[in-house]
Each structure stands twice: as structure tokens, then as C-alpha cells.
CHARMM-style PDB file with segment names, atoms N, HN, CA, C and O in Angstrom:
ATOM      1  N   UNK     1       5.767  10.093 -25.488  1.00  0.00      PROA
ATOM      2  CA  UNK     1       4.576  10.633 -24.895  1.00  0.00      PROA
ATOM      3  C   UNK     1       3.773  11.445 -25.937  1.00  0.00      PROA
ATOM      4  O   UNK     1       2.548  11.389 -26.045  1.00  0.00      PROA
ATOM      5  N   UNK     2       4.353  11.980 -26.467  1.00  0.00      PROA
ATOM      6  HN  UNK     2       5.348  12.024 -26.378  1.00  0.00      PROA
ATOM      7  CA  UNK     2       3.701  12.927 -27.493  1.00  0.00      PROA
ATOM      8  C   UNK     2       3.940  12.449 -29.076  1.00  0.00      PROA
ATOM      9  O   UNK     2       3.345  13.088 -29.945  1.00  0.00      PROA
ATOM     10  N   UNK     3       4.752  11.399 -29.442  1.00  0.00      PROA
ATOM     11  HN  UNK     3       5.235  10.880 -28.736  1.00  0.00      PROA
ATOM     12  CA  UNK     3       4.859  10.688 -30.133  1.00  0.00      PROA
ATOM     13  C   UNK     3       5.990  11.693 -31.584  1.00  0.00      PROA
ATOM     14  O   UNK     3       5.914  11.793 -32.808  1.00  0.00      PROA
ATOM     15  N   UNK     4       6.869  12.200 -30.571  1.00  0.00      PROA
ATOM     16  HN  UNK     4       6.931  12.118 -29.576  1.00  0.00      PROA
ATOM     17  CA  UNK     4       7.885  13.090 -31.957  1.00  0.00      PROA
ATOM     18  C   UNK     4       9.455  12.473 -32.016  1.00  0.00      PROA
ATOM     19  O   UNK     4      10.439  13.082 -32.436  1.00  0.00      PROA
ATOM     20  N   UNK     5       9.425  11.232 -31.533  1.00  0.00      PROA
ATOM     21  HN  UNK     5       8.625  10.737 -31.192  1.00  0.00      PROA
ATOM     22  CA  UNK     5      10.665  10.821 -31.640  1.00  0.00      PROA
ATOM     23  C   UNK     5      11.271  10.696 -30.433  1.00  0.00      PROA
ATOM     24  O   UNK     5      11.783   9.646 -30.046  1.00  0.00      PROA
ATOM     25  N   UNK     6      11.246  11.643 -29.856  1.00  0.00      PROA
ATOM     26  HN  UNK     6      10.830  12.496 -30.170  1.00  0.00      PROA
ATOM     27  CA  UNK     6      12.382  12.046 -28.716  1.00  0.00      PROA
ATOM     28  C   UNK     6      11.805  11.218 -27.230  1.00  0.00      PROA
ATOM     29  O   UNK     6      10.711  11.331 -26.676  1.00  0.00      PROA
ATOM     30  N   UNK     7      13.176  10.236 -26.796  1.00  0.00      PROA
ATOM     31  HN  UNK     7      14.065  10.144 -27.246  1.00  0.00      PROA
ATOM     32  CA  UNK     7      12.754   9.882 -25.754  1.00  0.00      PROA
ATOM     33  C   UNK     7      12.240  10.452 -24.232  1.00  0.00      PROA
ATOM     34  O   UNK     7      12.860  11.317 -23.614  1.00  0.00      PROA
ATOM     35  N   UNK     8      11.391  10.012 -23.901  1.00  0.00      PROA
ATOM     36  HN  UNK     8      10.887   9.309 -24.403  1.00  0.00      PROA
ATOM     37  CA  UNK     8      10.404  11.098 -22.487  1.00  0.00      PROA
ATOM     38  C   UNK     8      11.094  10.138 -21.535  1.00  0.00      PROA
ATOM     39  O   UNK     8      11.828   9.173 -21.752  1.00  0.00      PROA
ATOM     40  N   UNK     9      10.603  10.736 -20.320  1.00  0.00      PROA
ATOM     41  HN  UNK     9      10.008  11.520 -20.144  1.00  0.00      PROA
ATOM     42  CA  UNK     9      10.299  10.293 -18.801  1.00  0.00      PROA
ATOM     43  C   UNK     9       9.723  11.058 -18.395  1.00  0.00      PROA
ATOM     44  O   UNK     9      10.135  12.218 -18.399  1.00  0.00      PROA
ATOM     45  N   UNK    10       8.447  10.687 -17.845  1.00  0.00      PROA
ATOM     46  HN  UNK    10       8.112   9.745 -17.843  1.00  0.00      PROA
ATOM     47  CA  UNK    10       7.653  11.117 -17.407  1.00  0.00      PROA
ATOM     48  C   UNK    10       6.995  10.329 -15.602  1.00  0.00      PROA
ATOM     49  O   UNK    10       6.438   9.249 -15.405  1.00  0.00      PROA
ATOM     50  N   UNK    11       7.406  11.497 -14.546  1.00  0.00      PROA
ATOM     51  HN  UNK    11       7.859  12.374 -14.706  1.00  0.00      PROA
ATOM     52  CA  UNK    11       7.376  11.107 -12.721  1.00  0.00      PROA
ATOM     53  C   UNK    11       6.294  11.289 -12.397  1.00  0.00      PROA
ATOM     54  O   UNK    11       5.641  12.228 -12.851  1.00  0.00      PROA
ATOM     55  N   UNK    12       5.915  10.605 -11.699  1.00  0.00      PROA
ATOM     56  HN  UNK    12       6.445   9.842 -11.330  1.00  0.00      PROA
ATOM     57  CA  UNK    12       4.324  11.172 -10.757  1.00  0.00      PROA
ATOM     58  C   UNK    12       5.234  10.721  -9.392  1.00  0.00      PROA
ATOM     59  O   UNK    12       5.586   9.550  -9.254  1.00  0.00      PROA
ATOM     60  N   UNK    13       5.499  11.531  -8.626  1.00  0.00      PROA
ATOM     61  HN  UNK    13       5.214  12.483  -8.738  1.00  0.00      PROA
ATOM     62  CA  UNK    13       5.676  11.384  -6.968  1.00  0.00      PROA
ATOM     63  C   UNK    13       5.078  12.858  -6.045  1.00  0.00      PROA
ATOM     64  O   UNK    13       4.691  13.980  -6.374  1.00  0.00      PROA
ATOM     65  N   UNK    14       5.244  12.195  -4.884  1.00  0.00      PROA
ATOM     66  HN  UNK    14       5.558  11.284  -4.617  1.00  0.00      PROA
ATOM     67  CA  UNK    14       4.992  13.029  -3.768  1.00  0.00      PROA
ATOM     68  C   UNK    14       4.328  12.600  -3.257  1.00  0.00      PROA
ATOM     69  O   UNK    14       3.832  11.589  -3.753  1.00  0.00      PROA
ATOM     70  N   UNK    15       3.674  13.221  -1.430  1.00  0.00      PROA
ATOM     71  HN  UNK    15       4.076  14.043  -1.027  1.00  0.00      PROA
ATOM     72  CA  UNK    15       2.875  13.257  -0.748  1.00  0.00      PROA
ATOM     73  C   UNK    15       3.086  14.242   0.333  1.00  0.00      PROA
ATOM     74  O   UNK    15       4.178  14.623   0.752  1.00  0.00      PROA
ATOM     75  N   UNK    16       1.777  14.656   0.784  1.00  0.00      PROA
ATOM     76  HN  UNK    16       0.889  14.347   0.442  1.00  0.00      PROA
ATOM     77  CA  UNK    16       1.534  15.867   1.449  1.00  0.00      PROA
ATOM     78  C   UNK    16       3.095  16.727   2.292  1.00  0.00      PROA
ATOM     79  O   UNK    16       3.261  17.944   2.369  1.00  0.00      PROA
ATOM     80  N   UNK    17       3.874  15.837   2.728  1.00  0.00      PROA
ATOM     81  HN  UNK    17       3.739  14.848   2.665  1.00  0.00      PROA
ATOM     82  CA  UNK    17       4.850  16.497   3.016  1.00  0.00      PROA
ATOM     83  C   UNK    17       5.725  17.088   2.044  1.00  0.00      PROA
ATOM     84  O   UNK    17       6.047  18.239   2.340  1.00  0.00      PROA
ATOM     85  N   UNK    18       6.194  16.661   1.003  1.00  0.00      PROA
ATOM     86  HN  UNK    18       5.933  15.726   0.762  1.00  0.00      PROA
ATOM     87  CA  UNK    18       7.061  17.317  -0.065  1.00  0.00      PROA
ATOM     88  C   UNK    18       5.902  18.027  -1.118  1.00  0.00      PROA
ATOM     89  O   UNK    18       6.449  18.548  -2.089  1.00  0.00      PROA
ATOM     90  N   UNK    19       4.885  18.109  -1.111  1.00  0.00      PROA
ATOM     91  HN  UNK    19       4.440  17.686  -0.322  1.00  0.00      PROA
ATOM     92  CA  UNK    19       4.072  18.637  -2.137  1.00  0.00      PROA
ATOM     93  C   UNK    19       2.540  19.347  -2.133  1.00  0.00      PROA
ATOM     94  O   UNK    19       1.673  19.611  -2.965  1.00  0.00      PROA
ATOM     95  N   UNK    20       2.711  19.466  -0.924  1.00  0.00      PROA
ATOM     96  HN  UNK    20       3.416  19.251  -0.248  1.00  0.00      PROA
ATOM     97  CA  UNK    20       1.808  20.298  -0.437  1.00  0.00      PROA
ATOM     98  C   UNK    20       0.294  19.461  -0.478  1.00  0.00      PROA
ATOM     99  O   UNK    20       0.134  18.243  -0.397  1.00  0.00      PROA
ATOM    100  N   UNK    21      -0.797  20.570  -0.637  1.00  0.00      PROA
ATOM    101  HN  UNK    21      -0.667  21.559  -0.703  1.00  0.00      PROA
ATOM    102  CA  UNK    21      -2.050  20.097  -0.905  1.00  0.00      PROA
ATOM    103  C   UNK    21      -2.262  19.277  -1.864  1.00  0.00      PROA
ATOM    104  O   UNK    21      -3.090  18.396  -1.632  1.00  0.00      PROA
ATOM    105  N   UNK    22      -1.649  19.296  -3.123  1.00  0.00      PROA
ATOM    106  HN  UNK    22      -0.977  20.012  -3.312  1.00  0.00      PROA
ATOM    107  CA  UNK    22      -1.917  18.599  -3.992  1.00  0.00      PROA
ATOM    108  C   UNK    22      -1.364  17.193  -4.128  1.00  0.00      PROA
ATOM    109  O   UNK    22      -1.629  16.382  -5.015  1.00  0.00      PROA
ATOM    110  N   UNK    23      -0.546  17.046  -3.087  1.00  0.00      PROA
ATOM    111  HN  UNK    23      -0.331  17.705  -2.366  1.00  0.00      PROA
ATOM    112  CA  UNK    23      -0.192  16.053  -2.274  1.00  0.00      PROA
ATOM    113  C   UNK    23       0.242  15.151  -3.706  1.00  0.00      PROA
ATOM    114  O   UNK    23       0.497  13.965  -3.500  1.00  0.00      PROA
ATOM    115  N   UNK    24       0.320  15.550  -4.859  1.00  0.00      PROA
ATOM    116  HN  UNK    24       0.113  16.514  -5.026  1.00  0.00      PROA
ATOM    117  CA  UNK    24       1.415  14.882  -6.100  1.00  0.00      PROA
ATOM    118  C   UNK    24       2.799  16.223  -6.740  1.00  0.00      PROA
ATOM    119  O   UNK    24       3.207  17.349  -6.456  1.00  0.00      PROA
ATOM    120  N   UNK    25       2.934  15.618  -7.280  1.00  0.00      PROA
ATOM    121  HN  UNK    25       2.603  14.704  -7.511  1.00  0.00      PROA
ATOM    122  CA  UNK    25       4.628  16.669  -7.934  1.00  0.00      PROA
ATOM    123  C   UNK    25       4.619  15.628  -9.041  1.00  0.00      PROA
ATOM    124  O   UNK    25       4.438  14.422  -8.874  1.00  0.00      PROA
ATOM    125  N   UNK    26       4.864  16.326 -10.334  1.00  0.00      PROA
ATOM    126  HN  UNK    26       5.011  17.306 -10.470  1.00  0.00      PROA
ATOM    127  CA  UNK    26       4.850  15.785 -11.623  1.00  0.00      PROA
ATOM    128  C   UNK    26       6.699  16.154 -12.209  1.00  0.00      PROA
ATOM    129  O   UNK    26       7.205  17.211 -11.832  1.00  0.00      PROA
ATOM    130  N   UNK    27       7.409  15.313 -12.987  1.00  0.00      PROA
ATOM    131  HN  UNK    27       6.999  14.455 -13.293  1.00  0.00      PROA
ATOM    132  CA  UNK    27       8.538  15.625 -13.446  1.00  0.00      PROA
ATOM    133  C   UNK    27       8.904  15.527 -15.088  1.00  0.00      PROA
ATOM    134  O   UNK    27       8.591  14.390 -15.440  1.00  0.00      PROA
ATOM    135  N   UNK    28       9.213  15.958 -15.733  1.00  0.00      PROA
ATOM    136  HN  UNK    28       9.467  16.882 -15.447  1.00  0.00      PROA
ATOM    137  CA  UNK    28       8.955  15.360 -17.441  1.00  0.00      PROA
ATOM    138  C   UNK    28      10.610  15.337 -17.783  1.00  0.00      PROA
ATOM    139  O   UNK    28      11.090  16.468 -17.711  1.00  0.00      PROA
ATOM    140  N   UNK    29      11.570  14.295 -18.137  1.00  0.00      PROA
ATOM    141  HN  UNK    29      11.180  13.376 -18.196  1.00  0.00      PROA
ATOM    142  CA  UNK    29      12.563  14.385 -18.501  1.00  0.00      PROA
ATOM    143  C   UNK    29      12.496  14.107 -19.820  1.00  0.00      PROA
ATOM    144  O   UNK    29      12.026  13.015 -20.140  1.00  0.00      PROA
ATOM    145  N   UNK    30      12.932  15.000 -20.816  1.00  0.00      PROA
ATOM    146  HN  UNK    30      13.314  15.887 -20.555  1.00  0.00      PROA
ATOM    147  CA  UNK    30      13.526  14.672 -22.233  1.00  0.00      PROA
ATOM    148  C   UNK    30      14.570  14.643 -22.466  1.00  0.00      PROA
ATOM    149  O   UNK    30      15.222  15.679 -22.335  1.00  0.00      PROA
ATOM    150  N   UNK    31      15.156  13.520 -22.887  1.00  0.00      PROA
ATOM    151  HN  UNK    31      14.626  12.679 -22.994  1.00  0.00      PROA
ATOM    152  CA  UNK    31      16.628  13.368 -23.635  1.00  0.00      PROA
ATOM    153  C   UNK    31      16.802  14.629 -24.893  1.00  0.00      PROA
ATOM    154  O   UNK    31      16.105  14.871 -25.879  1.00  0.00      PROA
ATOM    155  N   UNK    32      17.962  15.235 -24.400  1.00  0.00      PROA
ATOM    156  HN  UNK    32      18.528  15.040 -23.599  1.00  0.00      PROA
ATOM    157  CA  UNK    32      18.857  16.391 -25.301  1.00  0.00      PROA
ATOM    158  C   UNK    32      19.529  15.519 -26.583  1.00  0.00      PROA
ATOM    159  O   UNK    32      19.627  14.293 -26.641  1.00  0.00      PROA
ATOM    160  N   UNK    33      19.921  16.407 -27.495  1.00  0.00      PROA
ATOM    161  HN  UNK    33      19.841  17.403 -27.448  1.00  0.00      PROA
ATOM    162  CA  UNK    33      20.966  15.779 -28.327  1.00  0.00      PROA
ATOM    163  C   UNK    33      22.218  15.597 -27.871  1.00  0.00      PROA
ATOM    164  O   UNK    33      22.936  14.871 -28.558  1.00  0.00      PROA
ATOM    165  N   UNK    34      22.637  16.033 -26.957  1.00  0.00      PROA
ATOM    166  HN  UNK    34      22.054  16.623 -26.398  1.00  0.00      PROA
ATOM    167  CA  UNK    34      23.758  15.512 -26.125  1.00  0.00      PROA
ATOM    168  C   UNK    34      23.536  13.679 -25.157  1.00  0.00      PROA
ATOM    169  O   UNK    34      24.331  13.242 -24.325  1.00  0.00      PROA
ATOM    170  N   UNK    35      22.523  13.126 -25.534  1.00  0.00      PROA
ATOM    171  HN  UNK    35      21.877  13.481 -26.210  1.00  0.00      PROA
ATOM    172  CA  UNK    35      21.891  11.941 -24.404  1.00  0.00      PROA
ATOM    173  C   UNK    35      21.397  12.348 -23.154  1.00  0.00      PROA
ATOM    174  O   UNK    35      20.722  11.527 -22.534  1.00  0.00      PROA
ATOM    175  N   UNK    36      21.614  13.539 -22.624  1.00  0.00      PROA
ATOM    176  HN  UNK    36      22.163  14.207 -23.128  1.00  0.00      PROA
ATOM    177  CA  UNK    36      21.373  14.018 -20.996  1.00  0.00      PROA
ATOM    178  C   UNK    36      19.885  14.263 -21.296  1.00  0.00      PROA
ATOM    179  O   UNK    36      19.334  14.946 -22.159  1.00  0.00      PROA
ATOM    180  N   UNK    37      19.347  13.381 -20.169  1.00  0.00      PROA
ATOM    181  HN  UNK    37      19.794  12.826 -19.467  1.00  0.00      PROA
ATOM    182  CA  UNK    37      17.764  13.979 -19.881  1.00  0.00      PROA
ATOM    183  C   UNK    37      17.854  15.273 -19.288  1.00  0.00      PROA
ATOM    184  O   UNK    37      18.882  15.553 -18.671  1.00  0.00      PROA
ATOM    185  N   UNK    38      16.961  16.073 -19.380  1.00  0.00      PROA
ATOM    186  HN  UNK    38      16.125  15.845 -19.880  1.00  0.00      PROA
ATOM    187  CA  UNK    38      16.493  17.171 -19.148  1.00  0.00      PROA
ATOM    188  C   UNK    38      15.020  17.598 -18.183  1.00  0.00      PROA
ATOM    189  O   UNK    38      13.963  17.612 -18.813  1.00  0.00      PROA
ATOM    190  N   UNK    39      14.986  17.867 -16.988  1.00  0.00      PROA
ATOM    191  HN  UNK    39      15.846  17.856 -16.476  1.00  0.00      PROA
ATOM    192  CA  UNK    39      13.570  18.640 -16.816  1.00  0.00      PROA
ATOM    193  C   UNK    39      13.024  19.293 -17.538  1.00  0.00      PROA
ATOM    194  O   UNK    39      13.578  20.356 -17.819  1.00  0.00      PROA
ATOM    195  N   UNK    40      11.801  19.009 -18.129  1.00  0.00      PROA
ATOM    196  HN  UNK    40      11.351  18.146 -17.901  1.00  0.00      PROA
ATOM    197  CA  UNK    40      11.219  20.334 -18.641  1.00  0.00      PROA
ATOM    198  C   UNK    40       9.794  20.995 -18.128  1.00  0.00      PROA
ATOM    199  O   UNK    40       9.108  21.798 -18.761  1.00  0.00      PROA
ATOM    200  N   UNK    41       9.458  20.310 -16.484  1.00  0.00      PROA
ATOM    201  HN  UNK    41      10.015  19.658 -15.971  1.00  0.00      PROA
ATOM    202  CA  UNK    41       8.949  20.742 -15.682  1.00  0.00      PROA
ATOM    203  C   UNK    41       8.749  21.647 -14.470  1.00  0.00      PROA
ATOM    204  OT1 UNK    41       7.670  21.653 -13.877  1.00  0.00      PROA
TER     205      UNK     41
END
């Protein structure tokens, strides 16, 4: 995503019931040096 090597995941979900007005919820997982993705949202 940002182009530094490190593999992303990047979520777009939701709707008005789990996320209110903005009726989206964003999630960003980066892989650690251990392999475990990570939230960093």
C-alpha cells in the first residue's frame, strides 16, 4: 500500500448497524516479523 516492502491488508466493511453513521469501518493488517498480521487500525 505504501510501497515499503511489508505486506498490507487493507478492509473496507460495515453497515449502519455495526458502524454507525458512517455506515463503513476500515481495518489495516500488517504482517510482523514474526508472519502474524497485525491491526494497525
Amino acid at each position: 500500500m505504501n510501497k515499503d516492502g511489508k505486506e498490507e491488508i487493507f478492509v473496507q466493511f460495515g453497515n449502519s448497524y455495526t458502524s454507525g453513521n458512517t455506515e463503513t469501518s476500515i481495518s489495516l493488517f500488517i504482517k510482523n516479523t514474526s508472519g502474524v498480521y497485525k491491526n494497525h487500525l
